[in-house]
MARTORLUM-17876 format. One line per 5 residues: number of its first residue (from 1); their letters; for each residue y negated, x, z negated of N, C-alpha, C. Coordinates in nm, 2 decimals. Layout:
<rs>
NUM> A> Y,X,Z,Y,X,Z,Y,X,Z  ...;
</rs>
This chain:
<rs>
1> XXXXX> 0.12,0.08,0.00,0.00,0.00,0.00,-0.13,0.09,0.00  -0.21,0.06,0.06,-0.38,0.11,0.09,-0.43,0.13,-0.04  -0.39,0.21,-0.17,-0.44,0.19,-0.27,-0.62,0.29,-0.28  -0.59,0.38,-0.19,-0.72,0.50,-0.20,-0.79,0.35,-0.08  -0.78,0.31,-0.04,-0.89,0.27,0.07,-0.92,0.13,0.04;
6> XXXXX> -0.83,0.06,-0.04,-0.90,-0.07,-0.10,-1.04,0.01,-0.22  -0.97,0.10,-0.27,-1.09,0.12,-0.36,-1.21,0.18,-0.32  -1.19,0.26,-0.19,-1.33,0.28,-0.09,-1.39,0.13,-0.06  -1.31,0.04,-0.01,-1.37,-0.06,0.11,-1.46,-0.17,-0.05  -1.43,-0.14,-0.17,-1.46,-0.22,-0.30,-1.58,-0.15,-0.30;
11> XXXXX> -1.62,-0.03,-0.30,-1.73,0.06,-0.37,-1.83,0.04,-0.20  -1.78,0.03,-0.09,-1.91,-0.05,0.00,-1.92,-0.14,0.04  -1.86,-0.25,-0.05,-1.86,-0.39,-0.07,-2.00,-0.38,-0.18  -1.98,-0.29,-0.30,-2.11,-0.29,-0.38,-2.25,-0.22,-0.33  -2.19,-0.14,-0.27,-2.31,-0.06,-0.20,-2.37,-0.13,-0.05;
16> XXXXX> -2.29,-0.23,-0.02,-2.36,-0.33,0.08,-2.39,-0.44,0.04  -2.40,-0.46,-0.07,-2.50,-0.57,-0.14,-2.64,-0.52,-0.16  -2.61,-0.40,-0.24,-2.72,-0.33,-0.28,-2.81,-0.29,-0.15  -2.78,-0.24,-0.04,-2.86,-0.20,0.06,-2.88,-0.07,0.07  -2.95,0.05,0.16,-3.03,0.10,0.14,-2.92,0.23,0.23;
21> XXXXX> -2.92,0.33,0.23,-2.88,0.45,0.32,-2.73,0.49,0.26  -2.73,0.47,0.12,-2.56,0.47,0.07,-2.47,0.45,0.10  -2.53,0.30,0.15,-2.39,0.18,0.20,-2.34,0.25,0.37  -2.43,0.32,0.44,-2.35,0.40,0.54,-2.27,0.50,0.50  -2.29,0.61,0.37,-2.21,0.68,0.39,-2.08,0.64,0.34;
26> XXXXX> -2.06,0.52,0.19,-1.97,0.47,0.18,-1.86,0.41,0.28  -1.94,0.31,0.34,-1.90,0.28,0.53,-1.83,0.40,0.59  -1.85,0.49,0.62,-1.84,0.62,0.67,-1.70,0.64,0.62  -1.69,0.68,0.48,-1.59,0.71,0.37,-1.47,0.60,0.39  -1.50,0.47,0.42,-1.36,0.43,0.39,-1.33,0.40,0.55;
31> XXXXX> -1.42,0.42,0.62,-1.32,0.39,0.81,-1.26,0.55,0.79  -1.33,0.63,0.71,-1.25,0.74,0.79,-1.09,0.72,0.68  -1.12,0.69,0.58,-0.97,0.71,0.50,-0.89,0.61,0.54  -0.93,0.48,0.63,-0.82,0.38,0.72,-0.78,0.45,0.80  -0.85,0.54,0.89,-0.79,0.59,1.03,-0.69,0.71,0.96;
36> XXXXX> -0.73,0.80,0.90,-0.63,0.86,0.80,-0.50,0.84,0.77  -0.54,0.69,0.71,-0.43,0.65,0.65,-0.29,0.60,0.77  -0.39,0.58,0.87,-0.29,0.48,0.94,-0.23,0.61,1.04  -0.25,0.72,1.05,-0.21,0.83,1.15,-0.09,0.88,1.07  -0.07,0.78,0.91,0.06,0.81,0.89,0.20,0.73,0.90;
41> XXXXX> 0.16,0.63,1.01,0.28,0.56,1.03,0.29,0.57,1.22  0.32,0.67,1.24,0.34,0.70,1.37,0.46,0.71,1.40  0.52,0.67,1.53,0.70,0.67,1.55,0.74,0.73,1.68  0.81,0.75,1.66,0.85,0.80,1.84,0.97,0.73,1.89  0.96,0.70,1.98,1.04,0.57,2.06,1.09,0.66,2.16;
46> XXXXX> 1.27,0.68,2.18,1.32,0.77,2.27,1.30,0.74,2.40  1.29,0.82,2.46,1.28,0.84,2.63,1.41,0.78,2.69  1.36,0.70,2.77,1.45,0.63,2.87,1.54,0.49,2.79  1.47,0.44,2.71,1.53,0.37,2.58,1.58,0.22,2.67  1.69,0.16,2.69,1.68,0.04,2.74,1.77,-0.04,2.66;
51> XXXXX> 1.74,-0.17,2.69,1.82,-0.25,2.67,1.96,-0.28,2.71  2.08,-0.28,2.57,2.04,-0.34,2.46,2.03,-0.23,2.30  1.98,-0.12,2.41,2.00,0.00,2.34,1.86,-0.02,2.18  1.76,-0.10,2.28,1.64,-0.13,2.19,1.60,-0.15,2.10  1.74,-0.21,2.01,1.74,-0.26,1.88,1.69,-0.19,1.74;
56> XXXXX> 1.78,-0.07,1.75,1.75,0.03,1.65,1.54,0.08,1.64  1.52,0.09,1.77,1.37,0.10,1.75,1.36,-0.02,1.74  1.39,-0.12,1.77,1.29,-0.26,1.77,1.27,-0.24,1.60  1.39,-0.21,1.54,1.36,-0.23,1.40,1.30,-0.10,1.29  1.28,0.01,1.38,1.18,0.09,1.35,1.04,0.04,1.34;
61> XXXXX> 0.98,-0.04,1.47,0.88,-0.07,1.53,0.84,-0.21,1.46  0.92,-0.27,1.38,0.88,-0.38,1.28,0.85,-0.34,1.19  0.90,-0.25,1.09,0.87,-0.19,0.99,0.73,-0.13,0.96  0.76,-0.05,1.10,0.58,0.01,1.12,0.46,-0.12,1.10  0.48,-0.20,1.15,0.42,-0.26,1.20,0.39,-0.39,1.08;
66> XXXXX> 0.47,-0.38,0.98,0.47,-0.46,0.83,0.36,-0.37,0.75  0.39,-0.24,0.78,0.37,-0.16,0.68,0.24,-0.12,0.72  0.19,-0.17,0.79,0.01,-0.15,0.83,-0.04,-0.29,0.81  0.04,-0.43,0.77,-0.05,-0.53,0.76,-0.16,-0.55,0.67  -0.12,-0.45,0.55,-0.21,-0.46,0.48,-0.34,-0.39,0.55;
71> XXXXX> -0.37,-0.30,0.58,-0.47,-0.24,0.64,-0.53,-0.33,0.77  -0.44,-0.35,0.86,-0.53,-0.53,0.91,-0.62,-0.59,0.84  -0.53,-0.64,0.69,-0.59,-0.72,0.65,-0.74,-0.65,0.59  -0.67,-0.59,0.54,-0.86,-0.51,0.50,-0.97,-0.46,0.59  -0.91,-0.38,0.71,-1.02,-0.40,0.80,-1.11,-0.55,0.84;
76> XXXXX> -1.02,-0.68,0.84,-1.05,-0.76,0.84,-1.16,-0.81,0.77  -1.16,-0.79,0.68,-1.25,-0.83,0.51,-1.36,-0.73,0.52  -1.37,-0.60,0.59,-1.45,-0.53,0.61,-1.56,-0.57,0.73  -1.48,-0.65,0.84,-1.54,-0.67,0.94,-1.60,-0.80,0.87  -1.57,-0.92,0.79,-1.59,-1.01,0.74,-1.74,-0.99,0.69;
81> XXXXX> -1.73,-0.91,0.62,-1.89,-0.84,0.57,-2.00,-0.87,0.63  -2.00,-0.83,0.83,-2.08,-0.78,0.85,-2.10,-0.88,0.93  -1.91,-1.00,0.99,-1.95,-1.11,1.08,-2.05,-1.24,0.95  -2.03,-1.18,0.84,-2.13,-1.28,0.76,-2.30,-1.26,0.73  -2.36,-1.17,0.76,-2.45,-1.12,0.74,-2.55,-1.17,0.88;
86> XXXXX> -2.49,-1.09,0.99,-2.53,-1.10,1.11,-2.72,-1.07,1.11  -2.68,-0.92,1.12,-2.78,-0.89,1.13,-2.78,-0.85,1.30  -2.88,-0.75,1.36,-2.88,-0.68,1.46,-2.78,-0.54,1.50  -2.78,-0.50,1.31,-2.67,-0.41,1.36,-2.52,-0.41,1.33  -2.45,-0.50,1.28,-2.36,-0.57,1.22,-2.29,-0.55,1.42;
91> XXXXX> -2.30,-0.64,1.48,-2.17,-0.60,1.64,-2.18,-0.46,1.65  -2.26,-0.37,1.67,-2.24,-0.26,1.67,-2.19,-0.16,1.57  -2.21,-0.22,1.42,-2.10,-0.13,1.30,-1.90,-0.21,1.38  -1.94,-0.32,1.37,-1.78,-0.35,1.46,-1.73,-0.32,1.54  -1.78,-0.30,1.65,-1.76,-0.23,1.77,-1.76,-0.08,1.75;
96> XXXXX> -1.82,0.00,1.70,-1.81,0.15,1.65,-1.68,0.14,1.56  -1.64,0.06,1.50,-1.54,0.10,1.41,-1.39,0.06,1.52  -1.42,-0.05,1.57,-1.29,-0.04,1.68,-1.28,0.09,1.76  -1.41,0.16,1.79,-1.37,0.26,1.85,-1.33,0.37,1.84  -1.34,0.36,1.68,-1.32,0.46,1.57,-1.13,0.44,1.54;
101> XXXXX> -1.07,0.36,1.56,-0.94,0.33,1.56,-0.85,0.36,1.67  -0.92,0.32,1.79,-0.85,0.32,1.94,-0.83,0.45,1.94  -0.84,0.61,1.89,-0.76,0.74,1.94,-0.60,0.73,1.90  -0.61,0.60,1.78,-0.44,0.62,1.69,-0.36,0.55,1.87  -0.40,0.48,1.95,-0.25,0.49,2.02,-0.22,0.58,2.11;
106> XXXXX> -0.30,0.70,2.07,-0.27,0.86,2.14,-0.18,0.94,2.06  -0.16,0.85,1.93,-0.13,1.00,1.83,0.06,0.99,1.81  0.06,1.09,1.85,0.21,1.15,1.84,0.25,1.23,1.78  0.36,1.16,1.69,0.37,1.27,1.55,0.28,1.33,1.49  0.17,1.26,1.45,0.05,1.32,1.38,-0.07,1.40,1.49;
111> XXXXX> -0.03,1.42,1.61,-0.10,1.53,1.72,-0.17,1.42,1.80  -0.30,1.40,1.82,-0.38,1.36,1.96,-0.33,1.42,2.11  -0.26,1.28,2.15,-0.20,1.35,2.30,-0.24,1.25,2.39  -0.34,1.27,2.41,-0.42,1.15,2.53,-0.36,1.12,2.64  -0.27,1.26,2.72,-0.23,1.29,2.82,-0.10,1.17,2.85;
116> XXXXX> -0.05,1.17,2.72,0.07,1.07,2.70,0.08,0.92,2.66  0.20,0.86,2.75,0.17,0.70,2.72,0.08,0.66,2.57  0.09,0.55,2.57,0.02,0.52,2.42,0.14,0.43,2.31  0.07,0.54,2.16,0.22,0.48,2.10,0.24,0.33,2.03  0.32,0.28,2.08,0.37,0.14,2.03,0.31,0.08,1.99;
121> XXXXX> 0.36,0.11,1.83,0.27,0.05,1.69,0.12,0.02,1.69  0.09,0.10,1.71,-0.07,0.14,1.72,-0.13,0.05,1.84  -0.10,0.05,1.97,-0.13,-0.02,2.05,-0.09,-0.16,2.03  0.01,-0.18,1.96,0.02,-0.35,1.92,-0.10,-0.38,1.78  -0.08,-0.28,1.71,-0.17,-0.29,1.57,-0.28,-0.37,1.62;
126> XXXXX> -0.36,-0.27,1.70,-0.50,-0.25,1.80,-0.53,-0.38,1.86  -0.42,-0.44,1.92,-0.44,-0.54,1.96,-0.45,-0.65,1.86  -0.38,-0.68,1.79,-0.37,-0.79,1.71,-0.51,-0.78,1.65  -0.56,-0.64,1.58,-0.68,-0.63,1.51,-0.77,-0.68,1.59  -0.82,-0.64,1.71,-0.91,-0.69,1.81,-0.89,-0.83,1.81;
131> XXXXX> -0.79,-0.93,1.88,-0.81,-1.10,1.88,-0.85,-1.13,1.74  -0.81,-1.07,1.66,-0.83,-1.16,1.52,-0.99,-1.11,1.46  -1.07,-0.98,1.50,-1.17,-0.94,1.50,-1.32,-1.08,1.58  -1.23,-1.08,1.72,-1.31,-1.18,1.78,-1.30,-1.34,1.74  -1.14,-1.36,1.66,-1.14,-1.51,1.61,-1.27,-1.52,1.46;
136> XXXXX> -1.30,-1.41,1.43,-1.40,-1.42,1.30,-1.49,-1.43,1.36  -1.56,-1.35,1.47,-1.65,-1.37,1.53,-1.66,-1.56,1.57  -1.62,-1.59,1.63,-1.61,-1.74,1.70,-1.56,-1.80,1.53  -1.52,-1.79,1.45,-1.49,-1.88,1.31,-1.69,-1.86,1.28  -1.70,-1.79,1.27,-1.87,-1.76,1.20,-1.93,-1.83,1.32;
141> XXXXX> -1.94,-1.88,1.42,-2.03,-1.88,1.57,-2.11,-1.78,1.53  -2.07,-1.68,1.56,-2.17,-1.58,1.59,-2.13,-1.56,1.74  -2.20,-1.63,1.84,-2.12,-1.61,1.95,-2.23,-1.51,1.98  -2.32,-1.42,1.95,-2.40,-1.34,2.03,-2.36,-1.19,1.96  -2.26,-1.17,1.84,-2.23,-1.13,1.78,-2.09,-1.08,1.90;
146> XXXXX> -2.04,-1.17,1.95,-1.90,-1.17,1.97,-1.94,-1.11,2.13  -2.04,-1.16,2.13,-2.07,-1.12,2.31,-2.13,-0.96,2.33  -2.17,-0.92,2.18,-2.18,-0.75,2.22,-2.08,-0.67,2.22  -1.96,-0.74,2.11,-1.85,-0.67,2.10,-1.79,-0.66,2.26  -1.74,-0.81,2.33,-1.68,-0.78,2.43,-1.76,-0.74,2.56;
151> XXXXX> -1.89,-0.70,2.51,-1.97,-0.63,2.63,-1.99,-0.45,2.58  -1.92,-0.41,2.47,-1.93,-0.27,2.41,-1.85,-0.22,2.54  -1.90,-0.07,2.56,-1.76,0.02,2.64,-1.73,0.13,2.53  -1.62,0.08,2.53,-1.56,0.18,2.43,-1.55,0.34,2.45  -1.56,0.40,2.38,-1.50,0.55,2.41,-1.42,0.60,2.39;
156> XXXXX> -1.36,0.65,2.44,-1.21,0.74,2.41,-1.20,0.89,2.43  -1.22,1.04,2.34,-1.19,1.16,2.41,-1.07,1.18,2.51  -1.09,1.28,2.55,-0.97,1.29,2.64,-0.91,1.22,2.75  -0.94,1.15,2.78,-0.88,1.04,2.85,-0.92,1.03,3.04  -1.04,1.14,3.05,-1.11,1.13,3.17,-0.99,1.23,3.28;
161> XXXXX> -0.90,1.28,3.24,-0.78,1.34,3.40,-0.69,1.23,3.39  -0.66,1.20,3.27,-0.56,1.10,3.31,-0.59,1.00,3.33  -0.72,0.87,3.28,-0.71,0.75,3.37,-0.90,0.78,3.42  -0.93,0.90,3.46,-1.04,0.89,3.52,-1.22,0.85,3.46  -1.16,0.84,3.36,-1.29,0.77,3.24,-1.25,0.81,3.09;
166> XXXXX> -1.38,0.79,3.03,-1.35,0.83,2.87,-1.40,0.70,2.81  -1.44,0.60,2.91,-1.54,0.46,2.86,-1.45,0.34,2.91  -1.42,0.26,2.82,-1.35,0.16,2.84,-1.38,0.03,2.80  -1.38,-0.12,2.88,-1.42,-0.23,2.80,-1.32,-0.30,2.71  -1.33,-0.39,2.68,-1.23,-0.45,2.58,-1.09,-0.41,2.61;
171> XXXXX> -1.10,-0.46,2.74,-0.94,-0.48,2.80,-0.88,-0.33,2.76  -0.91,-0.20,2.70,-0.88,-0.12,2.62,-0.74,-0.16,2.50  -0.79,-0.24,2.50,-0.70,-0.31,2.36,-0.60,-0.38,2.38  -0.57,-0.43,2.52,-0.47,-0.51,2.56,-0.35,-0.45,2.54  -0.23,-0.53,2.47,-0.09,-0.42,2.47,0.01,-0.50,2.51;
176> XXXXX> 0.07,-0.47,2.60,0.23,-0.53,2.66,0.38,-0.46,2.60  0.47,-0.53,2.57,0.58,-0.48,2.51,0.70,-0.52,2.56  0.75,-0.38,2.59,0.91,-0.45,2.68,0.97,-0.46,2.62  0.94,-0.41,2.46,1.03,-0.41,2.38,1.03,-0.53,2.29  0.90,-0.58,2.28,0.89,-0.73,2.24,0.92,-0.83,2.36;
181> XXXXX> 0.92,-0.82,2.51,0.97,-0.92,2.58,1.13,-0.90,2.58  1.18,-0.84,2.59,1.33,-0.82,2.53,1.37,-0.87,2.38  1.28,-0.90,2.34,1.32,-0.99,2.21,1.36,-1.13,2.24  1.27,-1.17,2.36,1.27,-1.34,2.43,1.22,-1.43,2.29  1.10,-1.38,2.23,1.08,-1.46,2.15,0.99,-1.55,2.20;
186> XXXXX> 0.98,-1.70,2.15,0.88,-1.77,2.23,0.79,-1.83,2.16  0.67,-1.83,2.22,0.52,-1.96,2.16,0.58,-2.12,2.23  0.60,-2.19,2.11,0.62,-2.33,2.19,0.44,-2.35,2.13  0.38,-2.48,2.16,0.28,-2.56,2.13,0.31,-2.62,2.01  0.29,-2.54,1.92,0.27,-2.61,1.75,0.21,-2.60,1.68;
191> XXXXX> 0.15,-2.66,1.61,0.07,-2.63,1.47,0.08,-2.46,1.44  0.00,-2.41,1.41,-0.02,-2.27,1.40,0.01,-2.28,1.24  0.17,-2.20,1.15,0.22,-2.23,1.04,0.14,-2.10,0.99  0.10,-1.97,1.02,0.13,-1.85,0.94,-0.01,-1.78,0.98  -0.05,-1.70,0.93,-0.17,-1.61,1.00,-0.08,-1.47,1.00;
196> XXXXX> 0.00,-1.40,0.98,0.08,-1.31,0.90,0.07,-1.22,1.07  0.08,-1.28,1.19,0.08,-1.21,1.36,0.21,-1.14,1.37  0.13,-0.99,1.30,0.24,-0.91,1.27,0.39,-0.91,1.24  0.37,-0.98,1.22,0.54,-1.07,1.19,0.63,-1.08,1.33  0.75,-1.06,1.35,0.76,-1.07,1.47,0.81,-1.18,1.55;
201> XXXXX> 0.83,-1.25,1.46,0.93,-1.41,1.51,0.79,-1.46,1.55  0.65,-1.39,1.52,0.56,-1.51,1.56,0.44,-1.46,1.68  0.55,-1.39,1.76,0.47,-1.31,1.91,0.57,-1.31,2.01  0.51,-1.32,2.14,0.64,-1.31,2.21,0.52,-1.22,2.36  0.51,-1.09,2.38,0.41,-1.02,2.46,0.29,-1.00,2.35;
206> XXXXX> 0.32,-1.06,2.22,0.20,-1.03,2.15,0.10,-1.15,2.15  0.14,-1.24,2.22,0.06,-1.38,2.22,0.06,-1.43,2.08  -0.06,-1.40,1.98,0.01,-1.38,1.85,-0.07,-1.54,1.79  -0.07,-1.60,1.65,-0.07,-1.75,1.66,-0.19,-1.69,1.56  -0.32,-1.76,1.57,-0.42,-1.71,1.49,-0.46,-1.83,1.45;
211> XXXXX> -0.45,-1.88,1.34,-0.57,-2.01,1.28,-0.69,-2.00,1.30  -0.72,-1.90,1.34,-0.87,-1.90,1.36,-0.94,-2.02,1.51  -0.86,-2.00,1.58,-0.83,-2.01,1.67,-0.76,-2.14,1.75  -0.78,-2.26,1.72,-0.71,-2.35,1.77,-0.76,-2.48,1.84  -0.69,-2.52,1.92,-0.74,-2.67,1.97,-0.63,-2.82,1.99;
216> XXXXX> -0.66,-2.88,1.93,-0.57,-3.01,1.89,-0.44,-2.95,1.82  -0.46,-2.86,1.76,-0.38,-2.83,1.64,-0.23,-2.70,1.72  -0.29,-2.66,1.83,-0.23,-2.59,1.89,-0.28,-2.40,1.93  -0.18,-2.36,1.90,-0.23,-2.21,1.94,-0.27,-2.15,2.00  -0.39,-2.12,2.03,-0.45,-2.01,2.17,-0.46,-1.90,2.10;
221> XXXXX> -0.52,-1.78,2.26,-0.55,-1.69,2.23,-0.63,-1.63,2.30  -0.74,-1.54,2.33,-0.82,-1.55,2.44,-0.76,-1.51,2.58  -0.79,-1.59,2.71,-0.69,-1.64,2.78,-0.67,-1.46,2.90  -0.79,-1.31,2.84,-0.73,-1.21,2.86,-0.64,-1.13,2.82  -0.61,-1.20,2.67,-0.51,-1.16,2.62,-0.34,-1.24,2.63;
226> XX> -0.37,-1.30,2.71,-0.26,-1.46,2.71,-0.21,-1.46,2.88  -0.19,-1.33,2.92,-0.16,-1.32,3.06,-0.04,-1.15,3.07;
</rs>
């Protein structure tokens, strides 16, 4: 459990009441001890892995992926902060902090390897964090809040030999899984039971069921993430 970084994200919870040049460096202190933290649940998925060989990672790749919900969740509560405030610079602390995340689906075994696919966990993590980033956005209407985010271009080092650029738009965050469509798990049209995402009985491509998010009592998702 996040025990060093709940206690950062508490101390600029008080320092962003209070106001004044602190509450950045606190801010500062606890994204860097999330990103930290989370560069320790990295996995490596064998080469040439198929089905129905997939299993044993599939169940690597769940575990990872429980064991960072807590850190969702607190990024979440972090981002909550600033979708409640809504000031001018509140999309842009958001949007800098997503961008501040997006190197973890380079990191392999602890090493920044940009050159190489992106890993798993991290790229699903990434994802799920992003829809449920923008479902707070749209839960607050902060729709002008929500419209910098998905107008930010992100940045990424490294990245300009292999896909040509180091600046990326949202669609950065989008993650496909053959190792989740090989599960064949499905979204029927139901009441949205769980916010939990991460969970895996409740994604099927990552189409994940967000309360935030619903219409006649049915699950969406935004419809570039839902393709």
């Amino acid at each position: 459990l996040p025990n060093m970084t709940i206690r950062k994200l508490a101390s600029y919870r008080e320092a962003f009441k209070k106001g004044g040049s602190m509450a950045d460096l606190y801010r500062d202190d606890y994204i860097h001890g999330v990103v930290t933290d989370l560069g320790r649940f990295g996995i490596s998925r064998p080469m040439g892995i198929q089905a129905p060989e997939t299993e044993p990672f599939w169940e690597t790749l769940e575990r990872s992926l429980e064991n960072m919900l807590a850190y969702r969740d607190e990024l979440l509560d972090f981002f909550e902060l600033h979708v409640s405030r809504k000031s001018n610079d509140d999309p842009i602390i958001v949007a800098n902090t997503l961008e501040r995340l997006l190197p973890l689906r380079f990191l392999k075994e602890g090493v920044y390897s940009p050159s190489d696919s992106s890993s798993e966990n991290y790229s699903l993590f990434l994802h799920e964090l992003f829809v449920y980033t923008v479902a707070l956005l749209i839960r607050a209407r902060y729709f002008d809040g929500c419209d910098q985010v998905l107008r930010h271009w992100f940045y990424v080092s490294g990245l300009e030999q292999r896909m040509g650029t180091s600046h990326f738009d949202f669609k950065i965050f989008h993650a496909r899984s053959d190792v989740l469509a090989q599960k064949k798990w499905r979204i029927e049209a139901k009441p949205c039971q769980s916010n939990r995402g991460l969970v895996p009985k409740a994604c099927h491509n990552f189409q994940v069921a967000i309360p935030q998010l619903h219409r006649s009592g049915h699950c969406v998702v935004p419809s570039k993430f839902a393709t």
